[in-house]
C-alpha positions in Angstrom: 0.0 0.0 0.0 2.9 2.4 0.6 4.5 1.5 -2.5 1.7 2.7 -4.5 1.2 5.8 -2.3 4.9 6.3 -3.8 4.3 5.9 -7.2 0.9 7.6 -7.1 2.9 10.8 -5.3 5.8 10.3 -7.8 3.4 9.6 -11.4 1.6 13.1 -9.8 5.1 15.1 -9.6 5.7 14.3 -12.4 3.0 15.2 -13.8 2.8 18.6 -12.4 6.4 19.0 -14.0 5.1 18.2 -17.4 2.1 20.9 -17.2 4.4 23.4 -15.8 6.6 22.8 -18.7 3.9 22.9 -21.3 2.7 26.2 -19.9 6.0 28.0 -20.1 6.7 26.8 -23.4 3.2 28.3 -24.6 3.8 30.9 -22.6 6.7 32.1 -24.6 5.0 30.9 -27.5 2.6 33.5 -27.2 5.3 36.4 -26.2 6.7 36.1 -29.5 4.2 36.3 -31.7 2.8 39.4 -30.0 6.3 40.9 -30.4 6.4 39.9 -34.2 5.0 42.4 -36.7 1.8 41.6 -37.8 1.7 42.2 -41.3 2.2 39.4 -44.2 5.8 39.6 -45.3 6.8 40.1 -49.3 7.4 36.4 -50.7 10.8 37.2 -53.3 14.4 37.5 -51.5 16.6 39.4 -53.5 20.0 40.6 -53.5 21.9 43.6 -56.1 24.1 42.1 -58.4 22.4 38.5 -57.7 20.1 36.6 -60.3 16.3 36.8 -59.7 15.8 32.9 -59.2 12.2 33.5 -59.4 9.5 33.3 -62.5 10.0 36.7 -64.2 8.3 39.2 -61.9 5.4 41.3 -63.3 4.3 44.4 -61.6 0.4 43.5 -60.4 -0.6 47.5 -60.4 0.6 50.6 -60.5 3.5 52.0 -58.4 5.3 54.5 -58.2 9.7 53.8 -58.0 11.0 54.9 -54.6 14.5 57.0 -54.5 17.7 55.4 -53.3 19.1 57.1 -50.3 22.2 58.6 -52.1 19.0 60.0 -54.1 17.4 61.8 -51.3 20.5 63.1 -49.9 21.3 64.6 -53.2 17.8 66.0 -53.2 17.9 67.1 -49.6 21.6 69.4 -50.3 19.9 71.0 -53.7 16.7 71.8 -51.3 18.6 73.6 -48.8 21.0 75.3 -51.2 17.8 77.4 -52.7 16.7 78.1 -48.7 18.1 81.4 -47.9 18.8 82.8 -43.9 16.4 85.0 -42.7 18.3 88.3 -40.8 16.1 91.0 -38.6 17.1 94.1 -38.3 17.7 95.4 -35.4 17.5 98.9 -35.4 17.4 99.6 -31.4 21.0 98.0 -31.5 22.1 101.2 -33.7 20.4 103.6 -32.1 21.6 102.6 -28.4 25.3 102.3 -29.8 25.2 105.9 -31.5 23.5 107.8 -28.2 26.1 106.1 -26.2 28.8 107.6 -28.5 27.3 111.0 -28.0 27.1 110.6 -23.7 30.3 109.5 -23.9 32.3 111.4 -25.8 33.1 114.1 -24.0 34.0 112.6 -21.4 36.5 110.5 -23.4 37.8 114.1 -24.7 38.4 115.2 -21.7 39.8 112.5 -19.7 42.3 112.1 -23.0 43.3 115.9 -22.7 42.0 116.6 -26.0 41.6 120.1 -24.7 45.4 121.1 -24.8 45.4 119.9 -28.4 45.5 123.1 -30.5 43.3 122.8 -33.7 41.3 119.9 -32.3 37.1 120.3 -32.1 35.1 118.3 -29.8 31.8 118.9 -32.6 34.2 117.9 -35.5 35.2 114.2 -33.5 31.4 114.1 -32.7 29.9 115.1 -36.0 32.6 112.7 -38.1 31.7 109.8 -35.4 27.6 110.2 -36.0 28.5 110.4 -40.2 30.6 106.9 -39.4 28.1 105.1 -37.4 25.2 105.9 -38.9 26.5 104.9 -42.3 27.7 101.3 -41.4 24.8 100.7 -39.7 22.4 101.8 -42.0 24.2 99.5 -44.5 24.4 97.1 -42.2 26.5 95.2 -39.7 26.7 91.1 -40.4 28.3 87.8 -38.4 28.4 85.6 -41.1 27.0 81.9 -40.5 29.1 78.8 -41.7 26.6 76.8 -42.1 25.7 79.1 -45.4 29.1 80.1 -46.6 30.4 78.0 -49.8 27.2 75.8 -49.2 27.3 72.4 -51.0 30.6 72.7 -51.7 34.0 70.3 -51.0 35.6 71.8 -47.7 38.9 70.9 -49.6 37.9 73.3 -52.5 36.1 76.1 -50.8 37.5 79.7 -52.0 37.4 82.1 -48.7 36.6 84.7 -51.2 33.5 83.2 -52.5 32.2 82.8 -48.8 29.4 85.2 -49.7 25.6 84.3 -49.3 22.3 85.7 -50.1 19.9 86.4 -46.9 16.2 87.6 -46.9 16.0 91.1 -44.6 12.9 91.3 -42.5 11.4 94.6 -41.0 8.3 95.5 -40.2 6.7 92.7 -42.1 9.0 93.6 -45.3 11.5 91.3 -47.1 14.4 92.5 -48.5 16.9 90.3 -50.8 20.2 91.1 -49.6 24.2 89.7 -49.9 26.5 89.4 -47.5 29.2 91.3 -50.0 27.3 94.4 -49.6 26.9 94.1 -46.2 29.6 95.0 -43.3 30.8 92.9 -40.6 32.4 93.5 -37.4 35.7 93.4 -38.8 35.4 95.4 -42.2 33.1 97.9 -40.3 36.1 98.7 -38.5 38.6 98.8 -41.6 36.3 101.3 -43.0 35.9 103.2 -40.2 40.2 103.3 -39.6 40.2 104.3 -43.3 37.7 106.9 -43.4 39.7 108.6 -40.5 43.0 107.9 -42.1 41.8 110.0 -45.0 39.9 113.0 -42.7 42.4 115.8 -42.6 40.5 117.4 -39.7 41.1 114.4 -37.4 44.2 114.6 -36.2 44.2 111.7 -33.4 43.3 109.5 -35.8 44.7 106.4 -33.7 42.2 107.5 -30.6 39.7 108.5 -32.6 39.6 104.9 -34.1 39.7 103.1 -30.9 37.0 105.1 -29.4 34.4 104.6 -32.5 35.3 100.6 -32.6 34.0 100.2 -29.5 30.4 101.5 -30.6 30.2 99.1 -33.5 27.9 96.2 -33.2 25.8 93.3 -35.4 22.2 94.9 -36.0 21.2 92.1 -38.3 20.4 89.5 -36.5 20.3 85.7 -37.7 16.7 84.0 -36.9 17.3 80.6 -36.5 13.9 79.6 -36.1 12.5 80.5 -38.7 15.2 80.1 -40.7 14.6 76.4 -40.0 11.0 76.2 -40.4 11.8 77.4 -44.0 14.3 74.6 -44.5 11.9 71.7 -42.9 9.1 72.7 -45.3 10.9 73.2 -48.2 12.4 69.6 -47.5 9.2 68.5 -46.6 8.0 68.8 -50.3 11.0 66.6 -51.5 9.6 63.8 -53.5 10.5 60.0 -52.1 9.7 58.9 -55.3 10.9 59.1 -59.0 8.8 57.4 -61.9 6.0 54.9 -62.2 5.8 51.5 -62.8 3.1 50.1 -65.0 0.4 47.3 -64.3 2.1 44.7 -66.6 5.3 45.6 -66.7 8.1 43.4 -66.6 10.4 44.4 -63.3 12.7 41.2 -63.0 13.5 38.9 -65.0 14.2 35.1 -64.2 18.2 34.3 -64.6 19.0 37.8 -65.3 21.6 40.0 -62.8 19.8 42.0 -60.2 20.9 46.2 -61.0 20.3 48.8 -59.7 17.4 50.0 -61.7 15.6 46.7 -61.0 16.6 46.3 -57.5 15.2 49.8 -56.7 11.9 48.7 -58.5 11.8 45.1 -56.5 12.3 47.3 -53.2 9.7 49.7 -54.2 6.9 46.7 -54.6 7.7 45.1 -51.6 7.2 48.3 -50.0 4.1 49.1 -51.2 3.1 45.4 -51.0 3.7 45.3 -47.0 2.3 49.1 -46.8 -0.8 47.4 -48.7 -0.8 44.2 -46.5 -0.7 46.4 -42.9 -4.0 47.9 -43.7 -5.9 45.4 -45.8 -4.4 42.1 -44.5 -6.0 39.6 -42.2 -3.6 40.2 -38.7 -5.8 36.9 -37.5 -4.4 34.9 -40.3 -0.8 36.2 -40.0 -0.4 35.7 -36.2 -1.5 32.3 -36.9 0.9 31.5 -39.4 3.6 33.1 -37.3 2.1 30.6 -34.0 2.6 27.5 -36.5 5.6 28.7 -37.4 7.4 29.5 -33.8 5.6 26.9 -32.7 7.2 24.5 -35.1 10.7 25.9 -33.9 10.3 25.3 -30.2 8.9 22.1 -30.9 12.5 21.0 -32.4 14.3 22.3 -29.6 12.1 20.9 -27.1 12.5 17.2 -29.1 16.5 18.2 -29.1 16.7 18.3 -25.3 14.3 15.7 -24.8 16.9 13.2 -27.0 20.0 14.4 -26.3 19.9 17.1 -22.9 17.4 14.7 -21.0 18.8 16.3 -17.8 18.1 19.7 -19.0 14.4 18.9 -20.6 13.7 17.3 -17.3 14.9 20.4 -14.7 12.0 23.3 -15.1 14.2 26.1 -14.1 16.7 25.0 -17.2 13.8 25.5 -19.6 12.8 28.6 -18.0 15.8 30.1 -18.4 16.6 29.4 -21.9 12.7 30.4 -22.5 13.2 33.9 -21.1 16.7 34.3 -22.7 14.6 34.0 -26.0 11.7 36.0 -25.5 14.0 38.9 -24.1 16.6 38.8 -27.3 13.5 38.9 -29.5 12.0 41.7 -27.5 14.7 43.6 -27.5 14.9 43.2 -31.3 11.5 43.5 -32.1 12.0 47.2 -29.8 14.7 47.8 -32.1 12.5 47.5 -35.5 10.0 49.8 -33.6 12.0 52.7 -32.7 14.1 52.4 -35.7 17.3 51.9 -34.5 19.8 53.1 -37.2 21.0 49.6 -37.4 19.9 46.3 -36.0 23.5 44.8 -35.7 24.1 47.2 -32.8 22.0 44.5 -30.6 24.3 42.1 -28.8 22.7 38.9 -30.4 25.8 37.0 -30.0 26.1 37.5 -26.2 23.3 34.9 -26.2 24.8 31.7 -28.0 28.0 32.9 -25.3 25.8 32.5 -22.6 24.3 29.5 -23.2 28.0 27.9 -24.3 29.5 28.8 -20.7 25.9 27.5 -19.0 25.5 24.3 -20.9 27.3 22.7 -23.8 28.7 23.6 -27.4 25.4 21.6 -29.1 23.0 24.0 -26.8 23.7 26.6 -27.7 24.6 26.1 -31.1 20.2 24.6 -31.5 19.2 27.6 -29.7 21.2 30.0 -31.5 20.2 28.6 -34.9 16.5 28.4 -34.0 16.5 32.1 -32.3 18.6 33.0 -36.1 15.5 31.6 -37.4 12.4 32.9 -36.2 14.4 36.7 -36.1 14.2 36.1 -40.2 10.9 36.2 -40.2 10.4 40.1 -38.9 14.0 41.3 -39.6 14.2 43.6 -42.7 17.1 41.7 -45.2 16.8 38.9 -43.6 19.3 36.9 -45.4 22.1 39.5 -44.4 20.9 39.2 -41.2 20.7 35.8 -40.8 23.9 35.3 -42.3 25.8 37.4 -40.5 24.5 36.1 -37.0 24.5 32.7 -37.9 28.5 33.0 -38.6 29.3 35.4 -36.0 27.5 32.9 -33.7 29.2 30.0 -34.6 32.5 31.8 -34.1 31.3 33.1 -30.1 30.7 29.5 -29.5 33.8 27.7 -30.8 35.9 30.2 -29.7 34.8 29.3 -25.6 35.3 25.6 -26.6 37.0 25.3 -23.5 36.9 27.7 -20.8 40.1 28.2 -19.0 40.4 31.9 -18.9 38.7 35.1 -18.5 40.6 36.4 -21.1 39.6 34.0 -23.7 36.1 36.1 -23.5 38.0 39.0 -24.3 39.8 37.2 -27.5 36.1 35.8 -28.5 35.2 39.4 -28.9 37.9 39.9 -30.8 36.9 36.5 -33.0 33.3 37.6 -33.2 34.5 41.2 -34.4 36.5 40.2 -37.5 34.4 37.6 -38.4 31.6 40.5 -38.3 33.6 42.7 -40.8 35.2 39.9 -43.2 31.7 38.7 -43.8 30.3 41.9 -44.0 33.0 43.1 -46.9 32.3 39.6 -48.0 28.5 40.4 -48.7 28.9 44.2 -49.9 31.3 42.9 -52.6 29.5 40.0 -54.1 26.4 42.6 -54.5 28.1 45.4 -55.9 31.5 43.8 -57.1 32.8 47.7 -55.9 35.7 48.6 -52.8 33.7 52.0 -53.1 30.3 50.5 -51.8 31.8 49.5 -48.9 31.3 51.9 -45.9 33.5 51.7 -43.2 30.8 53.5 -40.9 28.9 50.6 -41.5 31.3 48.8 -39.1 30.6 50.8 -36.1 27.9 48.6 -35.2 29.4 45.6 -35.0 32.2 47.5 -32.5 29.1 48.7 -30.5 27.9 45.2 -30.7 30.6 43.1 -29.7 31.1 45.5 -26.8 27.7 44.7 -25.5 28.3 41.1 -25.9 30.8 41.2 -23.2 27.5 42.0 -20.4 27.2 38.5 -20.9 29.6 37.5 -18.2 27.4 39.4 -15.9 24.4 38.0 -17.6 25.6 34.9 -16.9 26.7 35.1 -12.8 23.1 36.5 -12.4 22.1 33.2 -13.7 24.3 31.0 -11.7 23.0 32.9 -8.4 19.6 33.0 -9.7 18.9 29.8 -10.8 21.6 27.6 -8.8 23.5 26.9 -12.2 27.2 26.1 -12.2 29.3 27.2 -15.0 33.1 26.8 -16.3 33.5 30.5 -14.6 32.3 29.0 -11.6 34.5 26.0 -11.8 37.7 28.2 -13.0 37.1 29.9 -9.5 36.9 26.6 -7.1 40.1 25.2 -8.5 42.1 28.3 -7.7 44.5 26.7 -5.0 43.9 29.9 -2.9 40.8 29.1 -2.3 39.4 29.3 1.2 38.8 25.8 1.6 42.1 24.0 -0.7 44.6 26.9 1.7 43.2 25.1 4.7 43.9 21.6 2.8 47.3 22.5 1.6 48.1 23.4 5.4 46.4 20.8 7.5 46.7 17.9 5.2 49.7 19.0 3.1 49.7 15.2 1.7 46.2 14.8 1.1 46.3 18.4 -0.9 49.5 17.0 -3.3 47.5 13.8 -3.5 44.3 15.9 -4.7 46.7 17.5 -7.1 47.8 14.4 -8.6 44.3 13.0 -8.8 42.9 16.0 -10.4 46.3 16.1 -13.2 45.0 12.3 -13.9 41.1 12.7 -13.9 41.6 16.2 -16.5 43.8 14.7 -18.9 41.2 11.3 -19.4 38.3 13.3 -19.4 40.1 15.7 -22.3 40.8 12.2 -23.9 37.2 10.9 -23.3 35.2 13.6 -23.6 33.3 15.0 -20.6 34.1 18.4 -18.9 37.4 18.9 -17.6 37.1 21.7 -15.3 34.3 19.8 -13.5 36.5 16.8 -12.8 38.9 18.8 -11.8 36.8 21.0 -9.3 35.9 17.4 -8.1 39.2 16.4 -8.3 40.7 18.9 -5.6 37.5 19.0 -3.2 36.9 15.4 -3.0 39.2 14.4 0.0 38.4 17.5 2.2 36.8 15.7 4.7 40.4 14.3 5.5 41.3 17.5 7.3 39.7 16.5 10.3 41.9 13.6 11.4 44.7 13.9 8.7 47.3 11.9 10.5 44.8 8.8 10.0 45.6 8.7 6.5 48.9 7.5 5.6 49.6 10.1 2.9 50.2 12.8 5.9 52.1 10.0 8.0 55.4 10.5 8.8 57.8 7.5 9.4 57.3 6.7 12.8 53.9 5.4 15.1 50.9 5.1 13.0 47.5 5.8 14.8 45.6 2.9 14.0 48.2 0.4 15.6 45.8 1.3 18.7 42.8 0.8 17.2 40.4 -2.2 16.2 39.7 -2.7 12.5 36.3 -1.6 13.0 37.3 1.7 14.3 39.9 2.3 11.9 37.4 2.1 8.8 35.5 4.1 10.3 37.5 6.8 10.3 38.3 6.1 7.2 35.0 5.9 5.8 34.3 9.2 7.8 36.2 11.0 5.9 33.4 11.0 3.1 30.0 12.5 4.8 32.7 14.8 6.7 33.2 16.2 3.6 30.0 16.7 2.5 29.3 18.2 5.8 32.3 21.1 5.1 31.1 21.2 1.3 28.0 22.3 2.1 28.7 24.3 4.9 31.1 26.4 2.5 28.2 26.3 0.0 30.4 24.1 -2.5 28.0 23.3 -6.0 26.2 20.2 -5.7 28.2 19.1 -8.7 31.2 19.3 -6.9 29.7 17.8 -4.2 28.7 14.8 -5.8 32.3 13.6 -6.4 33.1 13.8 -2.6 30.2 11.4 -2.4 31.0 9.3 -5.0 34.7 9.0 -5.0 34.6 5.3 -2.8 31.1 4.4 -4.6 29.9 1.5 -2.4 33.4 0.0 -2.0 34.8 -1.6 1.2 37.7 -0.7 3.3 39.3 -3.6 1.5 42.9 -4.0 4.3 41.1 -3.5 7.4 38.2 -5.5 6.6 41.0 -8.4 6.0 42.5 -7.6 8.9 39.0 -8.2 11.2 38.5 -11.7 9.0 42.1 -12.3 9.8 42.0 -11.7 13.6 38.3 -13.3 14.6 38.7 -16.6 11.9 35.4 -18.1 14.2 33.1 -14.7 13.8 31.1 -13.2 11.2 32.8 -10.0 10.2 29.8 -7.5 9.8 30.8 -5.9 6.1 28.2 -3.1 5.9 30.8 -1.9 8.7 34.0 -1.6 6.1 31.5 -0.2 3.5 31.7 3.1 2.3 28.2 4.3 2.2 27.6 5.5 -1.6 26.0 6.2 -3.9 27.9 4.9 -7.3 29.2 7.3 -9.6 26.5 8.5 -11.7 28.6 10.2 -14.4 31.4 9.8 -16.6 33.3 12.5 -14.8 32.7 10.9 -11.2 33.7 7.5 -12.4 36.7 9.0 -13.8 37.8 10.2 -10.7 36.9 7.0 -8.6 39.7 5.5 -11.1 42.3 8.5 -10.7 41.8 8.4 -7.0 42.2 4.7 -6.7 45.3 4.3 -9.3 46.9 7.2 -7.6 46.5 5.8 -3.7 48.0 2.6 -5.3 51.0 3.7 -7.2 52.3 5.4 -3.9 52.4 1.9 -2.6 54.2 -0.1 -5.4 57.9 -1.1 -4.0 59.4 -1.3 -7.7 57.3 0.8 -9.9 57.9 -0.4 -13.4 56.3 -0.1 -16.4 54.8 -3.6 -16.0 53.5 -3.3 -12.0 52.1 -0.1 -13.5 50.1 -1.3 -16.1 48.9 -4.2 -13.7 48.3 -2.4 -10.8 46.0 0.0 -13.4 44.3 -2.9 -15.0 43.6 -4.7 -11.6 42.0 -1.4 -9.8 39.7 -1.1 -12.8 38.5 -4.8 -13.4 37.8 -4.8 -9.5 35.8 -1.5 -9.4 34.0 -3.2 -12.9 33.5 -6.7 -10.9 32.2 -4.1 -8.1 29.6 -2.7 -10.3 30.8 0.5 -9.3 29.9 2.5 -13.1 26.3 0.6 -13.6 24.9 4.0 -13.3 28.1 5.7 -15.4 27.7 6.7 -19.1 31.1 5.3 -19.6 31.8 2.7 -22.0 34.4 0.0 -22.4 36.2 1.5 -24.8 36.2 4.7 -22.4 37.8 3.0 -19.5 40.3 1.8 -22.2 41.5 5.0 -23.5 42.0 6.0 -19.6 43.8 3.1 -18.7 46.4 3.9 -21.3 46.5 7.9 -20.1 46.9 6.5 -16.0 49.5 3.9 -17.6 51.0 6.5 -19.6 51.3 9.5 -16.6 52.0 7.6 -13.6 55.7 6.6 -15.6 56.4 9.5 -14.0 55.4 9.4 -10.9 57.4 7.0 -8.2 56.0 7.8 -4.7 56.6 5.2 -2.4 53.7 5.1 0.6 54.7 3.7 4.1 52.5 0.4 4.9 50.0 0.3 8.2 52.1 -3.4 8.8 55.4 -3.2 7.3 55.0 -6.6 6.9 52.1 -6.3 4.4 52.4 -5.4 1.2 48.9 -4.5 -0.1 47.5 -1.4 -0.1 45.3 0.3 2.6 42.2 1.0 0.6 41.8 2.5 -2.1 42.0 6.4 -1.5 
């Protein structure tokens, strides 16, 4: 009856799972399409300077041919040469400056002594200053704009002395056509002025006189802005986007024949109008459908991926959820992008997502999930084979270049990867549509730069996800087997021989799982923290014995394994009190499997020959490695223990000793639960055989008199 209570509580669990599942996938489903445009998209793909490898294209109705942008541009600077500056004139400015001259000037006089100057009038200064002033400023005092000074023309070829422009004078409601030739500024006001003086015979200090007048000379026509710019928008405003007509009938493209310019502006043009058309008089019921089936179809293919090949990631919820929201929020983002009208798409980070997914699960993740997030971006992006292209390459390159995570750097050099690979296949795509080095526009790079930049917020992206979701990745892992970690310091110091044991097992345990396949950093994480239970009675353990007494001499079998054995749930108990990953954890578990404590359980047979010898009590408590990693290790720790102990280490007591340890932990059943194959343990007896050539340690025995090894750790 309990049994079934079980299965009935475990068939409902699971259960639950599947609906939870089912709900998020729809979920996302759902998120997509509402962020998808909702019109029907043009049918042709085309490229300039490509074949049309369609039936020959005939126009269904009359259109009209839009204008390239070089076209518009073109327009836009012949527009604004015709728009002239509008000027005020300020005539308060002149009539301030000249009643200040008067106040002022005989005070000036007086504090300059121009009394004591014989032949010297106050009236004659005062009467040539009012003639001076009043003429420049009733032709007019200028600061000349740059923005309308050799307009449209090359900076390289601009002649300073053609920097004239013609203005419109308001005043009072009145325009007056006007240039800037006849008009003074600031600086040829006050030529004149100097040279009228120069010439005036009844001036005679022409110097102060000069001085004193310059400082009365201001603009009084004064650029608008505002309106001037109201002028320009409207005249631009009635700039045409368009440029001919294409008949009803009319042959636009022709099956086989090379994609030009004309006919590529004309193809562009109809699929404008055609998805201008669609977004008012299409069916959005019908097109979110199509684009459910569609997404729909994709998901499907990724779920049936991780189903077949990433059980253990179909099966954990929070691993789905997180690769669902990773999704949704790249194609929100982009979908925001087409919206607002970014000036380019490619300055999303898109490849910051197959990176993420690389460093949180596996090469073959992320590669589906980019290719199928590539996928359902074509069907809203504008050029979508570009696009697609592009992404798909760029992507490839962010995954294979973090093949292997050893190094923070390398995320630095896979930006550097996912850069060039950006701007070869870029020129690559520019030249094989216009076959011209002039079409290519370096600008068009930026982008990318801004792009890969973004793409390193990944690494962040990626620790929120470890802390949120209770992931461990390869940064994680390149972190626990620093050696200055808190936990391997306190190793290295209390159990100095248990830490250069560690050391060797983890050397052994990489190199077969490099050889094998698997993830090296992992066994290696496992590798160093799987004997850190040993700290808390290291001299029980004969790789931190000195010559000399041995502990267990004065102790019964019985309580020598089980200090031994301790060792194991002692180091979960310090794993998990550090808050070591689970997936580290598991190798401390596993190391021993369900082995016995083969030397003292021989010694209790040997010592009571007339009583049972209870074996759960030599037994190391489990479970059996569950992985190929943790079976890998179980080896490496066993073969390394063992070698210590050989008198005469040759190559032939080394391959024995290897092949023995790893028939007994088969005849054991130790890796029933292990995805390791026959052929695996093969290839990593012949790395052990291979590596411990060079390694001759000689352990003491608990009974000099015995030559077999303690136990296998």
């Amino acid at each position: 009856m309990a049994k079934l209570k079980i299965n009935y509580l475990h068939e409902k669990t699971q259960n639950n799972s599947f609906i939870i599942k089912f709900a998020m996938i729809i979920l996302a489903i759902v998120l997509i399409c509402i962020f998808l445009p909702k019109q029907p998209r043009f049918r042709y793909e085309f490229q300039k300077g490509k074949a049309w490898n369609h039936d020959n294209l005939i126009s269904p109705y009359n259109f009209a041919i839009l204008k390239t942008q070089q076209e518009l541009i073109k327009d836009r600077e012949q527009i604004l040469k015709t728009v002239q500056p509008i000027y005020n004139l300020n005539l308060s400015a002149s009539k301030e400056q000249i009643d200040q001259f008067n106040t002022d000037i005989p005070e000036k006089w007086q504090i300059s002594n121009m009394d004591s100057v014989e032949g010297q009038s106050l009236e004659v200064y005062q009467a040539v200053g009012n003639a001076l002033l009043n003429y420049v400023y009733d032709r007019g005092i200028v600061s000349l704009n740059n923005r309308y000074q050799n307009k449209g023309e090359d900076p390289s070829e601009v002649d300073n002395t053609k920097s004239q422009y013609n203005f419109t004078l308001l005043h009072e409601n009145i325009a007056q056509q006007k240039n800037t030739a006849d008009i003074f500024t600031i600086e040829s006001a006050n030529q004149y002025i100097s040279a009228s003086i120069e010439k005036n015979k009844k001036i005679g200090r022409k110097t102060w006189f000069t001085e004193t007048l310059k400082a009365y000379v201001t603009i009084n026509y004064i650029f608008n802005e505002n309106l001037t710019n109201k002028i320009e928008q409207s005249a631009l405003t009635n700039i045409s986007t368009t440029r001919g007509v294409v008949q009803k009938g009319e042959l636009i493209a022709e099956k086989d024949k090379t994609i030009n310019n004309e006919t590529y502006q004309k193809i562009e043009s109809l699929r404008k109008v055609f998805e201008d058309e669609a977004r008012i008089s299409g069916n959005q019921s019908y097109v979110a459908f199509g684009q459910f089936i569609m997404i729909s179809t994709c998901m499907a293919l990724l779920m049936v991926f991780l189903f077949y090949f990433r059980s253990s990631i179909f099966e954990n919820n929070r691993l789905i959820f997180i690769i669902l929201i990773v999704i949704v929020a790249m194609l929100g983002v982009l979908s925001w992008a087409l919206n607002v009208q970014i000036p380019s798409l490619y300055y999303i980070p898109y490849c910051s997502v197959p990176i993420i997914f690389r460093v949180l699960f596996d090469t073959r993740v992320a590669l589906n999930i980019h290719l199928l997030m590539v996928l359902i971006a074509a069907l809203f992006v504008p050029n979508s084979y570009d696009f697609v292209f592009l992404q798909f390459i760029a992507g490839m390159v962010a995954i294979y270049s973090i093949k292997t995570l050893v190094k923070r750097e390398q995320f630095l050099i896979s930006s550097l990867l996912i850069l060039i690979t950006y701007t070869i296949s870029y020129i690559g795509l520019v030249l094989t549509r216009n076959g011209s080095l002039q079409s290519i526009y370096w600008s068009d790079i930026i982008p990318f730069i801004v792009s890969v930049g973004l793409t390193l917020l990944a690494y962040p992206l990626i620790y929120a996800f470890e802390r949120l979701f209770g992931i461990v990745s390869d940064l994680t892992l390149m972190e626990l087997t620093n050696s200055n970690s808190k936990l391997l310091r306190e190793l290295s110091l209390k159990a100095p021989g248990t830490f250069q044991h560690s050391l060797q097992v983890a050397n052994l345990a990489e190199a077969a799982v490099y050889k094998v396949g698997g993830n090296p950093l992992l066994v290696r994480a496992g590798a160093l923290y799987h004997d850190i239970g040993k700290m808390q009675n290291p001299l029980f353990f004969i790789e931190n014995q000195k010559a000399g007494a041995n502990p267990h001499a004065e102790l019964t079998p019985e309580q020598s394994a089980q200090i031994i054995i301790s060792h194991v749930l002692k180091g979960l108990e310090m794993a998990k009190k550090n808050l070591l990953p689970e997936v580290v954890i598991d190798f401390i578990r596993t190391h021993h499997g369900t082995t016995k404590v083969d030397y003292f359980y021989n010694l209790a047979v040997k010592n009571n020959p007339e009583k049972l010898v209870d074996e759960s009590i030599f037994r190391y408590p489990g479970p059996v490695p569950f992985s190929k990693e943790t079976a890998i290790l179980m080896i490496a720790d066993s073969v390394e223990a063992a070698s210590r102990s050989l008198k005469e280490p040759t190559e032939e007591s080394i391959n024995t000793l290897v092949d023995k340890i790893i028939d007994h932990k088969i005849t054991q059943r130790q890796f029933i639960n292990a995805n390791i194959t026959m052929r695996d343990l093969t290839e990593v007896s012949d790395i052990f055989k291979s590596m411990l050539k060079s390694i001759y340690h000689i352990r003491i025995d608990y009974d000099v008199n015995k030559k077999s090894v303690i136990e296998n750790a």
